[in-house]
C-alpha positions as CSV (number, residue, x, y, z in Angstrom):
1,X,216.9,204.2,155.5
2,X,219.8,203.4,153.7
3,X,220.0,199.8,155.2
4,X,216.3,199.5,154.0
5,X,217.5,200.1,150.6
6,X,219.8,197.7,150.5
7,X,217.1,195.1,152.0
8,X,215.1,196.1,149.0
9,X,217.5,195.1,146.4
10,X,219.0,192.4,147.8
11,X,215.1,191.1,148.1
12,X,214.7,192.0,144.2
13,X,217.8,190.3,143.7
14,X,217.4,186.9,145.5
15,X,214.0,186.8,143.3
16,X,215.4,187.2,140.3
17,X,217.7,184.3,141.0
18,X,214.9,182.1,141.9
19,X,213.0,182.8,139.1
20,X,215.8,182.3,136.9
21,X,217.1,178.9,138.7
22,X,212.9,177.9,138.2
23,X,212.7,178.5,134.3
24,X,216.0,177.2,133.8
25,X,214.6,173.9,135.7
26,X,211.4,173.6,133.9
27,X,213.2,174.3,130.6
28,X,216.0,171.4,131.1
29,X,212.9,169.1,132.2
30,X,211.1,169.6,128.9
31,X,214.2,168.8,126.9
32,X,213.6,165.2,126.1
33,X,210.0,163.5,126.3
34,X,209.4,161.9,129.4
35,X,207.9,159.2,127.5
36,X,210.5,158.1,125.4
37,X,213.1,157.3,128.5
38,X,213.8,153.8,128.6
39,X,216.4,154.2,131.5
40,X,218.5,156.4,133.2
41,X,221.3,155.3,135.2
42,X,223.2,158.1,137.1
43,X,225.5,155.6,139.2
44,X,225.3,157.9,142.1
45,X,224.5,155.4,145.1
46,X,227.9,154.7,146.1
47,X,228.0,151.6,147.5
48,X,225.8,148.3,147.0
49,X,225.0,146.2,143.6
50,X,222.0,148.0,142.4
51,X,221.9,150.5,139.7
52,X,218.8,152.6,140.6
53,X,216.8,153.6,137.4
54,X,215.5,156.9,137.5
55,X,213.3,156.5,134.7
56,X,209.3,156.3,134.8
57,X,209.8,152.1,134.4
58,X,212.4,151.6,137.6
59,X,214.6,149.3,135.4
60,X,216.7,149.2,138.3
61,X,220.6,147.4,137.0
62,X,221.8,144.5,139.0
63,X,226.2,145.6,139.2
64,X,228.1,142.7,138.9
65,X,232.0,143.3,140.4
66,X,232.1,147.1,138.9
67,X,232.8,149.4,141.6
68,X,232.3,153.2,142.3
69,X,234.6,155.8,141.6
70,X,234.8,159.4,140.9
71,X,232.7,160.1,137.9
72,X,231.6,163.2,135.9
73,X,228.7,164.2,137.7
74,X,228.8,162.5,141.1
75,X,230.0,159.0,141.2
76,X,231.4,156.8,138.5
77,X,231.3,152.6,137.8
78,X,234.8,150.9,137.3
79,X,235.1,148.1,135.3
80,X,237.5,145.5,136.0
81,X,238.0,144.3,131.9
82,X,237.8,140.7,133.6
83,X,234.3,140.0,133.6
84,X,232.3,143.0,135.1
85,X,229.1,143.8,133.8
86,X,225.4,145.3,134.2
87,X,222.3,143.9,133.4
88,X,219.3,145.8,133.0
89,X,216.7,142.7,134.3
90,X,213.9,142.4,132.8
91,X,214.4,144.7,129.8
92,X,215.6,143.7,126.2
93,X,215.8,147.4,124.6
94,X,214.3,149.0,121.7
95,X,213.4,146.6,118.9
96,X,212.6,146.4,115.1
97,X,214.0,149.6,113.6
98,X,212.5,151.6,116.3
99,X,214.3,154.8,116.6
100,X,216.3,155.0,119.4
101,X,219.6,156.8,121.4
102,X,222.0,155.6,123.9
103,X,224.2,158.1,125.4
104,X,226.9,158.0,128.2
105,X,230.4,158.9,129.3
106,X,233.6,156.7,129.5
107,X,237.3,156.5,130.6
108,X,239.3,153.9,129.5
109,X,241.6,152.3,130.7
110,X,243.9,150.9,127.6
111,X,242.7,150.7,123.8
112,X,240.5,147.6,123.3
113,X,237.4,146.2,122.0
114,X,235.9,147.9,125.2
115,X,232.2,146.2,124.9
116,X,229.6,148.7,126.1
117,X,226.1,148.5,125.6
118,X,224.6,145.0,124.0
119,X,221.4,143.7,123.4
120,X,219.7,141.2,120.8
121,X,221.1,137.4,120.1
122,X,224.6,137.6,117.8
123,X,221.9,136.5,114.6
124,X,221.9,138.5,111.3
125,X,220.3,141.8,112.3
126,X,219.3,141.4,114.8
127,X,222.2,141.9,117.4
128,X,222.4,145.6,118.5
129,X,225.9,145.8,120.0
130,X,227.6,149.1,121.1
131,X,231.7,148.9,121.7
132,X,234.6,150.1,120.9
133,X,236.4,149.7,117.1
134,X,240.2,149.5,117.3
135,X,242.8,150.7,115.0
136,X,246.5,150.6,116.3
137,X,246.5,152.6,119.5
138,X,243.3,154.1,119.5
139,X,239.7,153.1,119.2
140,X,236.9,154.8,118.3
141,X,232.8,154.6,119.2
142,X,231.4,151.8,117.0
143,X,227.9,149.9,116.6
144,X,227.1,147.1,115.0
145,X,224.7,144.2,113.6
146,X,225.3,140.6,112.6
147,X,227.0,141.5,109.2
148,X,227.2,145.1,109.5
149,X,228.7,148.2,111.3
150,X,229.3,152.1,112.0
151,X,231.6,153.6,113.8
152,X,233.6,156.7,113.8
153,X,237.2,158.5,113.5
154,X,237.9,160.2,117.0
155,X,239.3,158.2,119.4
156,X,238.0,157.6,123.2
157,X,240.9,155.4,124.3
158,X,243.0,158.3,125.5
159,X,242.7,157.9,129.4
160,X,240.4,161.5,129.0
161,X,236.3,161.4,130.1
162,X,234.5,161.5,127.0
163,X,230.4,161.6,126.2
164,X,229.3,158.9,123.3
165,X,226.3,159.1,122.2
166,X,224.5,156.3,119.5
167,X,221.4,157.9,117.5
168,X,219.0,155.9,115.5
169,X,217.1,157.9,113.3
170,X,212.9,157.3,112.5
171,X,212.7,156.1,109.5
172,X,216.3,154.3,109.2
173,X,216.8,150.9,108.7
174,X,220.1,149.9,108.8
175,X,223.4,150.6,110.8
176,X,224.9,153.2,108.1
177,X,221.9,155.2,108.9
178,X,223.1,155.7,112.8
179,X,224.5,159.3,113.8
180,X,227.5,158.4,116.0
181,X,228.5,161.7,118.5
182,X,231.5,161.6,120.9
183,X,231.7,165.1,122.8
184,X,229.1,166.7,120.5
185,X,230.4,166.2,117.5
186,X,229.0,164.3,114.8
187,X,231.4,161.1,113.1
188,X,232.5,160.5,110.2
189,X,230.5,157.1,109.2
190,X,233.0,154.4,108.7
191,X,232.3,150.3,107.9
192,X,229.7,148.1,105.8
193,X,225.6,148.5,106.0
194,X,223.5,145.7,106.7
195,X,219.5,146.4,107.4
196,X,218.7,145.8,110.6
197,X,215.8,144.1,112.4
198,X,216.8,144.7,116.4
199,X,215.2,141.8,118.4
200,X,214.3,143.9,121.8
201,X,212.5,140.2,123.5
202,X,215.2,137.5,123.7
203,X,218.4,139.0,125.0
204,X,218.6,141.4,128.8
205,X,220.6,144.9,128.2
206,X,224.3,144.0,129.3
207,X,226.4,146.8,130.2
208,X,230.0,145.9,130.0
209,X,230.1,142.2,129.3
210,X,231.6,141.0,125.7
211,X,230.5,138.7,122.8
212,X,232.5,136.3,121.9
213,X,236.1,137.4,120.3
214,X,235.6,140.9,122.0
215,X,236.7,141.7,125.3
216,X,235.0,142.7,128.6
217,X,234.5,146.8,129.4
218,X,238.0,148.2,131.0
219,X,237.3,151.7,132.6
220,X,234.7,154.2,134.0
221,X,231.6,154.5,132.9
222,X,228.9,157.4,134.4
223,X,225.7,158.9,133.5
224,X,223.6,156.2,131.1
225,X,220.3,156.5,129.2
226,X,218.4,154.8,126.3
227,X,215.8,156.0,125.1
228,X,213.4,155.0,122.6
229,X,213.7,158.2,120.4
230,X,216.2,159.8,117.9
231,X,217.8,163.1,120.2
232,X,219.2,165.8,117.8
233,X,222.5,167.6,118.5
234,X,221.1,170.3,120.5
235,X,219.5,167.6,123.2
236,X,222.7,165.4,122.8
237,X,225.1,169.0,123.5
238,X,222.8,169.7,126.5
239,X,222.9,166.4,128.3
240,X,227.0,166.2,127.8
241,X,226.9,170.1,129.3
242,X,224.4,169.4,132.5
243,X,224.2,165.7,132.9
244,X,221.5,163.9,132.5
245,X,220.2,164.8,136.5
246,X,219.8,168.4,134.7
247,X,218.8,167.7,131.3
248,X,216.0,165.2,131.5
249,X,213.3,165.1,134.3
250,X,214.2,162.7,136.6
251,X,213.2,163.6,140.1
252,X,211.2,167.2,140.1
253,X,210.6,167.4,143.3
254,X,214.3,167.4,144.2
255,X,215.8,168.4,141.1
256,X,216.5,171.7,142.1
257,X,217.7,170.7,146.0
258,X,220.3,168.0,144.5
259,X,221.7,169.6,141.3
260,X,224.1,171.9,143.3
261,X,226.3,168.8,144.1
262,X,226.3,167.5,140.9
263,X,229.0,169.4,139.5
264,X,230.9,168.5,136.0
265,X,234.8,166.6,137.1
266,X,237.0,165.8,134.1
């Protein structure tokens, strides 16, 4: 009788746990709008020179030289600095003054104009160019037009995993009017406006490569997205806290199964 007892409440238990894993699953997948992913790149495969795109378009990135390594939630992309990059093929980004956010993690590997995420020709702008701003030895989240540019005060050049995250507001129509995060806190907003006009049809997303008088990415880079809407803080805090494999519906049907190996290293 006793053991039955037990039975019992360890049944009761075990379906509370489900039921709790279940909403907490459903609630993470109704965080962002499936409709407004662009791509997500989770830079889990390991091995080979595709980037799988787990958003609804399968942008898939073809990996030039960058190699895998330990990331933040699984597995990582190293950058050389030399001439490494990613391109997103057949996709130019968001254009106009759409709203839009890119988020992801980095770790550098020495302060420099670490070039990120770039789209748009290098015209007044019309260039939409994420990298890094330097100032002695450190060197802080920046994006810029042709003519104009934002960037912030806490530096990401420290050898330590940090989550950046760009945010174009609706409504805005220049770079000043850009939220810049780095671990969940909102920047300071540093540098010169200029309106923008983004061109999203003549120029591939590169990941890592430079523009001219710049320099090539130098680190680790893990768990990408654009998308084509303004996240608040709240959206931007739970994607840095449960990766974007937790935070944003990319795979229900194995969402659950996989998230258990997917745990936070940095």
């Amino acid at each position: 009788m006793k053991f039955g007892n037990q039975s019992g409440s360890m049944l009761v238990w075990l379906s509370v746990i489900i039921f709790t894993l279940s909403v907490t699953s459903i609630t993470y997948a109704a965080l962002v709008d499936e409709g407004t992913i662009e791509v997500i790149y989770l830079f889990d495969e390991g091995k080979g020179e595709v980037a799988v795109d787990f958003s609804p378009h399968g942008r898939d990135g073809e990996i030039i030289g960058a190699q895998y390594a330990q990331g933040v939630f699984g597995t990582s992309l190293r950058y050389d600095g030399e001439d490494d990059n990613l391109i997103v093929t057949g996709y130019a980004g968001v254009g106009g003054t759409e709203p839009r956010t890119t988020v992801f993690w980095f770790k550098a590997n020495g302060t420099r104009e670490h070039s990120w995420v770039k789209w748009g020709p290098n015209a007044s702008g019309e260039k939409y160019y994420i990298r890094a701003h330097v100032t002695g030895e450190n060197c802080f989240l920046r994006i810029e037009v042709n003519g104009g540019q934002n960037y912030g005060t806490d530096n990401v050049c420290d050898g330590e995993w940090h989550h950046c995250a760009v945010v174009f507001p609706e409504g805005a129509d220049s770079v000043q009017d850009h939220d810049l995060y780095v671990d969940g806190v909102l920047q300071e907003k540093v540098g010169n406006d200029k309106e923008m006009n983004t061109n999203g049809e003549a120029q591939e997303v590169n990941i890592g490569a430079r523009l001219t008088g710049h320099a090539f990415m130098l680190g680790f880079l893990d768990e990408l997205a654009i998308f084509s809407a303004a996240l608040d803080a709240d959206q931007i805090n739970a994607i840095r806290e449960d990766g974007l494999h937790g935070s944003v519906s990319v795979d229900p049907k194995e969402k659950l199964a996989t998230s258990w190996a997917r745990i936070k290293k940095y």
